[in-house]
C-alpha positions in Angstrom: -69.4 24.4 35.0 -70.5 22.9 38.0 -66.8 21.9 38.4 -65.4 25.2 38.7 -67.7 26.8 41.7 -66.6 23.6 44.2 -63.4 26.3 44.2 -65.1 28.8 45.8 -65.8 27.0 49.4 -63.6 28.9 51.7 -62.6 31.4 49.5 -64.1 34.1 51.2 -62.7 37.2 53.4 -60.5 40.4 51.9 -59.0 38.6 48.9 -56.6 40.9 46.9 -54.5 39.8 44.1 -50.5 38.9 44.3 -50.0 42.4 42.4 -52.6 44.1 44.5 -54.8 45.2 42.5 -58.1 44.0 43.6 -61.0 44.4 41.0 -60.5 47.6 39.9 -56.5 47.2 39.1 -54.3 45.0 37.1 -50.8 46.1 35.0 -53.0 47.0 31.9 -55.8 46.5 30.2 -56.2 43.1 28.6 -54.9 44.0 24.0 -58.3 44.9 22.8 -57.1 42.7 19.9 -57.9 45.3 17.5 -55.6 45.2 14.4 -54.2 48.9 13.6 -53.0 47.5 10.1 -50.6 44.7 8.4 -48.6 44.1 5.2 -51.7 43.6 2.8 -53.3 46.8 4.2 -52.8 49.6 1.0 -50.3 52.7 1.3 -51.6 55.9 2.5 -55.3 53.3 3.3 -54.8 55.0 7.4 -54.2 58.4 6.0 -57.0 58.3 3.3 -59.4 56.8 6.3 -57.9 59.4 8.8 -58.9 62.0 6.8 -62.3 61.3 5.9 -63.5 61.3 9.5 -62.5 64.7 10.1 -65.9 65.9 10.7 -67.2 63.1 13.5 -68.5 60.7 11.5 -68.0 56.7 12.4 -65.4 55.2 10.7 -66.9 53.0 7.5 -64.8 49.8 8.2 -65.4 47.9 11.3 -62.2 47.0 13.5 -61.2 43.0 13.1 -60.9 41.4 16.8 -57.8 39.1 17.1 -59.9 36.2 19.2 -63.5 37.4 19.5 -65.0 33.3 20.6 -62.2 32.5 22.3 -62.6 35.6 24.5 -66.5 35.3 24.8 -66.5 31.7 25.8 -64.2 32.3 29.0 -66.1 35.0 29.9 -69.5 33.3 29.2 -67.7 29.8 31.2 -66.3 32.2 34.1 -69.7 34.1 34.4 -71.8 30.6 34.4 -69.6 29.6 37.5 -69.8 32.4 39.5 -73.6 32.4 39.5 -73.3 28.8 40.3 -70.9 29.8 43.5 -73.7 32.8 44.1 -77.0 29.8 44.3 -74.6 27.6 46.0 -73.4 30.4 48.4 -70.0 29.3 47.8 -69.4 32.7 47.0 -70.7 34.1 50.5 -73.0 37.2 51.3 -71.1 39.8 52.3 -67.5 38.3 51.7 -65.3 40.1 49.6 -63.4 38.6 46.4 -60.7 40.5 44.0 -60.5 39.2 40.4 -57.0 38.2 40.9 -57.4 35.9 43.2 -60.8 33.9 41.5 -58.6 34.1 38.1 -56.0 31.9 39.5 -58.7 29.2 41.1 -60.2 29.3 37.7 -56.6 29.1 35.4 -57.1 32.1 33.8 -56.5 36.0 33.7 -58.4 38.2 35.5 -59.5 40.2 32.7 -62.4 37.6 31.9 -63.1 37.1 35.7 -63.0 41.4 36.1 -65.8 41.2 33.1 -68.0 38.9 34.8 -68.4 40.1 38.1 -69.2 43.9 36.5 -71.8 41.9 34.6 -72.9 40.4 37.9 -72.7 44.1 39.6 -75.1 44.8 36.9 -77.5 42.4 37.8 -77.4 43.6 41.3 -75.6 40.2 42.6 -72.1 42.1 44.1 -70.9 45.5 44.4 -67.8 47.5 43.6 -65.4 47.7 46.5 -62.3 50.5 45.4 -58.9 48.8 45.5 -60.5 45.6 46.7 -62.2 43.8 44.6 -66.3 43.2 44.5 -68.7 42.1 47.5 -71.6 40.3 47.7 -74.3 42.1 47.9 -76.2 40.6 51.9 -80.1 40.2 51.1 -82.6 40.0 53.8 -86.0 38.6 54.1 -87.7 41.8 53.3 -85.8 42.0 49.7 -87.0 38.3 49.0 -90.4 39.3 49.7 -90.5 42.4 47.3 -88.6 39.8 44.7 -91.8 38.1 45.4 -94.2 40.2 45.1 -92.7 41.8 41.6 -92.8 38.2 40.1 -96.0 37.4 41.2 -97.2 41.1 40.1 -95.9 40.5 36.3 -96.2 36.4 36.2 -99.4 35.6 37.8 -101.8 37.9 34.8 -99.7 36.5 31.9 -99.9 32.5 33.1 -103.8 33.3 33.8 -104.0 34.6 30.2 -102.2 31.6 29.1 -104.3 29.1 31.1 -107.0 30.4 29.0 -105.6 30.8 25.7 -103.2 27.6 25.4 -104.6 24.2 24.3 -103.7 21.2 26.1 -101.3 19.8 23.5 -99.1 22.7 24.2 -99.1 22.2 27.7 -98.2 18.7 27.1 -95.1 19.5 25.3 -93.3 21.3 28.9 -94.5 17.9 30.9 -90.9 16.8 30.5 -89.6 20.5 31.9 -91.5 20.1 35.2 -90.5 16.2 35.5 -86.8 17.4 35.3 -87.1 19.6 38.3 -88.2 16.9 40.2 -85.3 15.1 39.2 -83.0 18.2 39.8 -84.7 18.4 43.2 -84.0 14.8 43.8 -80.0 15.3 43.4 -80.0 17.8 45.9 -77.5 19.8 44.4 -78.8 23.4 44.6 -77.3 24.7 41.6 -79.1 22.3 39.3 -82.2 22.3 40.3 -82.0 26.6 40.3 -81.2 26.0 36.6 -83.8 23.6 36.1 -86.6 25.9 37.8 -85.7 28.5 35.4 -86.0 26.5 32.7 -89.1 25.5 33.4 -90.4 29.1 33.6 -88.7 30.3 31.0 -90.4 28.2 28.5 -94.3 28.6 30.4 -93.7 32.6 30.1 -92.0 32.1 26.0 -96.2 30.9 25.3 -97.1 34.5 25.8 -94.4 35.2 23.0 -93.3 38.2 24.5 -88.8 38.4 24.8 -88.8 41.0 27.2 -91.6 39.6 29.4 -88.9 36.4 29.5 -85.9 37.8 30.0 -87.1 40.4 32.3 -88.7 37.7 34.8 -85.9 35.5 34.4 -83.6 38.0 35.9 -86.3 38.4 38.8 -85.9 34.8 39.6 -82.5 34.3 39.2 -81.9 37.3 42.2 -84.7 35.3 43.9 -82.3 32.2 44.0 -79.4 33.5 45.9 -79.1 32.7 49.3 -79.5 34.7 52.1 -77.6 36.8 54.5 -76.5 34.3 57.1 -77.4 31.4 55.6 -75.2 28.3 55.2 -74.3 27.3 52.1 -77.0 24.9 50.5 -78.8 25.7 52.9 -82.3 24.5 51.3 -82.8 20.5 51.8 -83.2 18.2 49.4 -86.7 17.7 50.8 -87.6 21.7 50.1 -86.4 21.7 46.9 -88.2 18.3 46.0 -91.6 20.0 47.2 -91.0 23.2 45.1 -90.1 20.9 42.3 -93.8 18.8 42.6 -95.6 22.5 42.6 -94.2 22.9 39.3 -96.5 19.7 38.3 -99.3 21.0 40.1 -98.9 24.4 38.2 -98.9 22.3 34.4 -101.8 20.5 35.6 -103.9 23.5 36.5 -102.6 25.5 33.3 -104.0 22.0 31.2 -107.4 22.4 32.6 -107.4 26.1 32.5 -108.4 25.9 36.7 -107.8 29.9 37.0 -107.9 29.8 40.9 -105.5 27.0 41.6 -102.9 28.7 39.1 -103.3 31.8 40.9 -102.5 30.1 44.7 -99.9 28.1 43.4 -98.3 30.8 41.7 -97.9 32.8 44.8 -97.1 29.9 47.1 -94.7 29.1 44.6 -92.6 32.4 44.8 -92.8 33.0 48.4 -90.8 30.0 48.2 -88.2 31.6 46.6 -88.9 29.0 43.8 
């Protein structure tokens, strides 16, 4: 999906659809693709259902969706892009875009594209603007720093438990994880090496075995990738990003030979780098 954010550059400013609608509007709701019924379904079967439900129970068969994958995989595609465009800062701080208008760059309806930024409005990335469409949400150095600080509170104790815990041989098995963020460093390209970086974190913080430990710091460090307020787009060199990359080889080394002080500085030099 790296394709489909290289829309975003320039996309910025008040967008609003042709309808003008903005985020919030549209003709209709997308057809929930629910089937009310059909020419195998037996006579008097809504009646007979209808009436056993009179008392507030849930009804005891499950609606059948018309095209639940279909659906979920332009969503999933459309909401993989647009935190590509976020990392990149294609999709600028501050700058306001209607799900109208990103639907078109993208091909599709703006149903799927009004689904994915709520889900990003969830994750604190942009914010609901009325008869507009959604803004994204300006971060400032202070915000990064408390990002830092949380991660470092959560991570650093669980990777010191692990450094103690793990044998070597599972340590080995990530070596090709933190090599690949070298090489995702080496490209340049922001986007991949932000994917990479998680990846590699995800699977040191999956040894403690714990899902919610991992998906809760992975949304940490996703907000700690997006650019900030004022900052040109891929605005982190190719030399930074290489550099934050090499600490992630320093880290696996220090984790191998359970060194508890070096995992503890590079752990905290590594997020105040935003990494």
């Amino acid at each position: 999906m790296r394709q489909g954010a290289k829309g975003f550059a320039g996309a910025g400013g008040t967008g609003t659809g042709r309808d003008g609608t903005g985020a919030g509007g549209g003709r209709g709701p997308a057809r929930s693709g629910v089937r009310s019924g059909g020419a195998d379904a037996a006579p008097g079967r809504d009646d007979a259902v209808r009436s056993e439900h009179t008392r507030g129970e849930p009804p005891a068969v499950l609606p059948r969706p018309r095209t639940p994958l279909q659906r979920s995989s332009v969503r999933g595609q459309v909401l993989a892009a647009l935190r590509t465009a976020l990392v990149t800062g294609d999709l600028r701080p501050g700058a306001v875009y209607s799900a109208p208008v990103l639907a078109e760059r993208f091909g599709v309806s703006a149903t799927p594209v009004r689904e994915a930024m709520q889900q990003l409005t969830l994750e604190g990335a942009v914010e609901v603007v009325p008869n507009r469409g959604f803004r994204v949400v300006e971060r400032g150095d202070r915000e990064l720093a408390e990002l830092a600080e949380v991660r470092a509170l959560i991570e650093v104790p669980v990777m010191l438990r692990l450094a103690a815990t793990v044998p070597a041989e599972r340590w080995a098995g990530l070596r090709p994880l933190a090599e690949a963020t070298v090489r995702a460093a080496s490209s340049g390209c922001r986007a991949t090496y932000a994917e990479s970086d998680r990846a590699f974190h995800r699977a040191v913080l999956a040894l403690a075995g714990n899902e919610q430990l991992v998906r809760i710091a992975e949304d940490l460090h996703r907000r700690a990738q997006w650019p900030l307020a004022g900052s040109a787009p891929g605005v982190r060199g190719r030399a930074e990003l290489i550099a934050d990359a090499h600490e992630h080889t320093a880290l696996l080394d220090a984790l191998t030979v359970g060194d508890l002080d070096v995992v503890r500085s590079l752990v905290g030099e590594h997020f105040n780098g935003a990494g």
